[in-house]
C-alpha positions as CSV (number, residue, x, y, z in Angstrom):
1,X,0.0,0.0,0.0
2,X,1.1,3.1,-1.2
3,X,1.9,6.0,1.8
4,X,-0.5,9.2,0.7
5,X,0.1,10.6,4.2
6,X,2.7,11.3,6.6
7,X,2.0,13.1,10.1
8,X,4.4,16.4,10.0
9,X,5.2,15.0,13.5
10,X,6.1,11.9,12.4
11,X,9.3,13.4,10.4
12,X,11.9,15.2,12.4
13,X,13.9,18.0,10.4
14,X,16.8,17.1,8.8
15,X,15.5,13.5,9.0
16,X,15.2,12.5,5.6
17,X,18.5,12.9,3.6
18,X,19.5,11.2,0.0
19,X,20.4,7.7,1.3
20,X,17.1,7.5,2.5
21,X,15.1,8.2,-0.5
22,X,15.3,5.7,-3.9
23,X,16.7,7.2,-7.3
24,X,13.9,8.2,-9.5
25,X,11.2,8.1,-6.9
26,X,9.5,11.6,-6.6
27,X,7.8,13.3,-8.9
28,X,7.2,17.1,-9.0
29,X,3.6,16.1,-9.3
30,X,3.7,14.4,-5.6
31,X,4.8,17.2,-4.0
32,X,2.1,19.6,-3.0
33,X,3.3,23.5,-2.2
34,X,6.9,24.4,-1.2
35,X,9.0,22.4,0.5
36,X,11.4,25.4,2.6
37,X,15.3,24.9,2.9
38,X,14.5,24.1,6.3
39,X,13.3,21.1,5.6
40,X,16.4,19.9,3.1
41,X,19.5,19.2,4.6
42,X,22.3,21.1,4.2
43,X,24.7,19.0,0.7
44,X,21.9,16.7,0.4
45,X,20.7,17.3,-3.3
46,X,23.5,17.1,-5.8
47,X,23.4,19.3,-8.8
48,X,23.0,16.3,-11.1
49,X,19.5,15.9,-9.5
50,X,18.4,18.8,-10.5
51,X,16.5,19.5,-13.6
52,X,18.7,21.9,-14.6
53,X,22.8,21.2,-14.0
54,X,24.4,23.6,-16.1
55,X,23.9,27.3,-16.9
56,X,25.3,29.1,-19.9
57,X,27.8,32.4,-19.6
58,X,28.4,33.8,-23.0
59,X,27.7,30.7,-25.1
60,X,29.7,28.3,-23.1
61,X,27.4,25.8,-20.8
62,X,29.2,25.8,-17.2
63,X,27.8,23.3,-14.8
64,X,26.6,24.4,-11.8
65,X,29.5,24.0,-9.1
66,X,32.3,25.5,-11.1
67,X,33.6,28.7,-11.0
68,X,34.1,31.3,-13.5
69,X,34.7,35.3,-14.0
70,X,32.1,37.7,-15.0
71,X,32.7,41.0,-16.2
72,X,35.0,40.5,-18.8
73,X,34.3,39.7,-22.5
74,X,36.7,36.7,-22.8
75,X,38.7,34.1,-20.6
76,X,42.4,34.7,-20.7
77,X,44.4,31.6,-20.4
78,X,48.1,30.9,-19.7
79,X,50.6,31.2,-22.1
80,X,51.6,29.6,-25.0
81,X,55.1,29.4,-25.9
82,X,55.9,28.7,-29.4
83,X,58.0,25.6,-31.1
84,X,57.6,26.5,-34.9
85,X,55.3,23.3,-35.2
86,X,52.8,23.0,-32.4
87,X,49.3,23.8,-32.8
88,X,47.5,25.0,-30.8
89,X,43.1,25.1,-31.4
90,X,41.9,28.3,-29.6
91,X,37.9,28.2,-28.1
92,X,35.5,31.0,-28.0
93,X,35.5,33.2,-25.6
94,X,39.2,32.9,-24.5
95,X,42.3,35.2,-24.5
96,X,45.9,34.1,-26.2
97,X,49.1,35.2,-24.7
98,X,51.5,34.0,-27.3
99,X,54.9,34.1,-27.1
100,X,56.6,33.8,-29.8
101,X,60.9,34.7,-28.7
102,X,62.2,30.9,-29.9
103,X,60.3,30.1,-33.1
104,X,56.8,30.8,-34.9
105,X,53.4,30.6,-33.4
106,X,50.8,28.5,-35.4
107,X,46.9,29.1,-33.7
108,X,43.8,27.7,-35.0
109,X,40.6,28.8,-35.3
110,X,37.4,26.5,-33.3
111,X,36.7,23.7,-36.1
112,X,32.4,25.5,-35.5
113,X,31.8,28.6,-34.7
114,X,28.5,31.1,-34.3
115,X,27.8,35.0,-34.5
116,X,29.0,36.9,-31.7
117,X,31.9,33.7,-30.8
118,X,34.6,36.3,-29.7
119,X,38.4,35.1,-29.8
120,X,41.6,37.4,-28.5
121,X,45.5,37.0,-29.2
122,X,48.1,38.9,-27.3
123,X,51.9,39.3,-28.5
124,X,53.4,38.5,-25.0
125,X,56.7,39.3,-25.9
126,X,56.5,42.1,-29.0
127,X,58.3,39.6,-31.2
128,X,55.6,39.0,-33.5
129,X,57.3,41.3,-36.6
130,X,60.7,38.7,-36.2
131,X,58.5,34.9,-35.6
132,X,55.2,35.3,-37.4
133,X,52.1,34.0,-36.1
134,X,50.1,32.2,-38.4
135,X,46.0,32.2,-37.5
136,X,45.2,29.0,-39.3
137,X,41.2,29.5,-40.5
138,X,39.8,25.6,-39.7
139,X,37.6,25.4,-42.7
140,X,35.6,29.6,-42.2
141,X,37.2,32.9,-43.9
142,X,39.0,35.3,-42.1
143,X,37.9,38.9,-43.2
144,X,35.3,37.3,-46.2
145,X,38.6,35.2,-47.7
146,X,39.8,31.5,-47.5
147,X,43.1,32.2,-46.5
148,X,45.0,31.7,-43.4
149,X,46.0,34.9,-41.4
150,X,49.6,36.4,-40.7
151,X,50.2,38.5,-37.7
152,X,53.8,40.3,-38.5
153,X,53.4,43.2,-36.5
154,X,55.5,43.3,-32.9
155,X,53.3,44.2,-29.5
156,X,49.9,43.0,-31.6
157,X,46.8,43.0,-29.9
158,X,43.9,41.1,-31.9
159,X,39.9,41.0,-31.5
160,X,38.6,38.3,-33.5
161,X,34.5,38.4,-33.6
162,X,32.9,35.7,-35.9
163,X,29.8,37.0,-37.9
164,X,28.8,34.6,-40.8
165,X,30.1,32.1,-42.8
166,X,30.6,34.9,-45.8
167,X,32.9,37.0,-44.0
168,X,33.6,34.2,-41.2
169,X,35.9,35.9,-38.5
170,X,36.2,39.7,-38.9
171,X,38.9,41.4,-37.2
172,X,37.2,44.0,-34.9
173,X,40.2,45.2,-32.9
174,X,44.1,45.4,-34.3
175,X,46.4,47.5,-32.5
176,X,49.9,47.9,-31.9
177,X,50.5,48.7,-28.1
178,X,53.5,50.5,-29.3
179,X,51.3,53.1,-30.5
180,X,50.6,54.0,-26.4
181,X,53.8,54.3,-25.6
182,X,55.1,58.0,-24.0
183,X,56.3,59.7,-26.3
184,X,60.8,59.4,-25.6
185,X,63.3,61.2,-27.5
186,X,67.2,60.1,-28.1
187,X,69.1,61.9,-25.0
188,X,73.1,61.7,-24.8
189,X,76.1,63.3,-22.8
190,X,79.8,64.5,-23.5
191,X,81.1,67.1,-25.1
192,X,80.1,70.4,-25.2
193,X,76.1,70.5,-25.7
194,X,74.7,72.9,-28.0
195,X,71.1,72.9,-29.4
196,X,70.4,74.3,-33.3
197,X,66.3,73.9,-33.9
198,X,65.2,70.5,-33.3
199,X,68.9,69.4,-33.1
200,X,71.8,69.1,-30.0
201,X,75.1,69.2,-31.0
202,X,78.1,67.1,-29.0
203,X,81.2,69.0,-29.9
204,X,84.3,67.1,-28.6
205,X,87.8,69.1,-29.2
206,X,89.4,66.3,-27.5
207,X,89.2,63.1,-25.7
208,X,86.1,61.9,-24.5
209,X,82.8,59.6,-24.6
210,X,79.6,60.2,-26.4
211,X,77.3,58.1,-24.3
212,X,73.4,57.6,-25.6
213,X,71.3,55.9,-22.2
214,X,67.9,56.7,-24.3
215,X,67.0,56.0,-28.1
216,X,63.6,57.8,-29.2
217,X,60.9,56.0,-30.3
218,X,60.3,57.4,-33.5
219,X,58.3,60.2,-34.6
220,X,55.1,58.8,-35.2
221,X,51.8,60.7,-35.4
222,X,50.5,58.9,-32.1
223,X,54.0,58.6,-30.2
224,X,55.0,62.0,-31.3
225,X,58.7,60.5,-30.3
226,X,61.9,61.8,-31.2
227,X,64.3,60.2,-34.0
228,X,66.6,57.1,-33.2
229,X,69.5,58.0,-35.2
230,X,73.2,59.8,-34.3
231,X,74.8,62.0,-37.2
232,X,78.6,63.2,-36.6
233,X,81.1,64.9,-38.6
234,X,84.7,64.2,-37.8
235,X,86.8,66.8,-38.8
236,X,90.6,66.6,-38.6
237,X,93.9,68.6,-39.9
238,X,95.1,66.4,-42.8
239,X,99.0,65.4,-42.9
240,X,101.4,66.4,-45.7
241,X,102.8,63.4,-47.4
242,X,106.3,62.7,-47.3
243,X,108.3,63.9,-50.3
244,X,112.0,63.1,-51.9
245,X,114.7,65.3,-53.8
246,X,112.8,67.1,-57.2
247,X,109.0,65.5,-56.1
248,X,106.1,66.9,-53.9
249,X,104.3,65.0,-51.1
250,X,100.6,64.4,-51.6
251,X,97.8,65.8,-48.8
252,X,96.8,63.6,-46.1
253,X,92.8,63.2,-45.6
254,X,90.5,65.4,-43.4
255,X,87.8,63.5,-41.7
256,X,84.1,63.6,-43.2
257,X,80.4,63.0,-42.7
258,X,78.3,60.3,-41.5
């Protein structure tokens, strides 16, 4: 005979906990009004019993129990260090640090993707201009072509955003970090410091050291830097050339530009 009833002070709270109650033996329909968290005991119902085990954050299902940051578009994950040959198959909704100072970096795009799937690379170590990265596509287009990408550009920071499969990835975001940089000019010492325009002058009349502790960093219409390269003129007495009984000597040089 089938229990319809049970006396509330029949069952003691806390009473009832999982090992007490059969797999698969109550139905929503059985229970009548809300049963209060008073009445469960604390760690009793795992999250696989409940109708719902897994929530989804950004397109990505996450079962309930695990942990995960909010607030930020993508997931950064640790860094990859190139070997020229290794692959390595990014997700959605993660962030790259490659890093590529021995050898090139070869990435893939995810084998499916859907609008809005958001993917970003980071040149960790501003090497990207000397070992390439190659963004392999995985079967979609990358800016609306089948072709593989090529990041060749030091300190890149990449926004990949996937739309359709016409245009498949689109870049949204491609900056060079170099570009926020202060703004540094070239500064040096010795000599005797003289300034003509946009120029200082080192004049050295004898012995001494032209020492250069800062290099701009170019004058670019964001960094508004100064120029990284050192003109000097040497300039010297030239010596007479030695000469013999009904000859002349010939004139010795006289330093130059560079």
């Amino acid at each position: 005979m089938a229990i319809t009833k049970l006396p509330r002070s029949g069952i003691a709270d806390n009473s009832i906990n999982a090992s007490k109650i059969e797999d698969g033996t109550i139905a929503i329909a059985e229970v009548s009004g809300t049963i209060s968290n008073a009445k469960i005991k604390d760690g009793e119902i795992a999250n696989a019993k409940l109708s719902n085990s897994a929530i989804t954050i950004r397109g990505t299902s996450r079962a309930l129990g695990t942990s995960v940051t909010i607030g930020v578009d993508v997931d950064w994950q640790s860094k990859i260090t190139s070997d020229g040959s290794t692959v390595t198959t990014m997700v959605a909704q993660r962030g790259y640090f490659v890093d590529n100072s021995s050898a090139a970096g070869i990435v893939k795009l995810p084998t499916s993707a859907t609008a809005g799937d958001t993917i970003k690379i980071k040149d960790y170590a501003g090497n990207f201009g000397t070992n390439v990265l190659v963004i392999q596509r995985n079967g979609h287009n990358i800016q609306g072509v089948a072709n593989d990408g090529q990041i060749q550009t030091n300190r890149a920071s990449l926004t990949l955003v996937y739309v359709d499969s016409t245009k498949g990835w689109l870049y949204v975001d491609e900056h060079n970090v170099a570009d926020l940089q202060k703004p540094i000019h070239t500064e040096a010492t010795g000599g005797t410091v003289t300034t003509s325009g946009d120029y200082k002058i080192h004049t050295f009349t004898g012995d001494g050291n032209f020492v250069v502790p800062q290099v701009g960093n170019g004058p670019t219409p964001v960094s508004g830097g100064g120029p990284n390269t050192v003109s000097y003129l040497v300039i010297a007495g030239g010596g007479g050339g030695g000469g013999h009984a009904g000859s002349n000597g010939g004139g010795g040089g006289a330093g130059g530009f560079r």
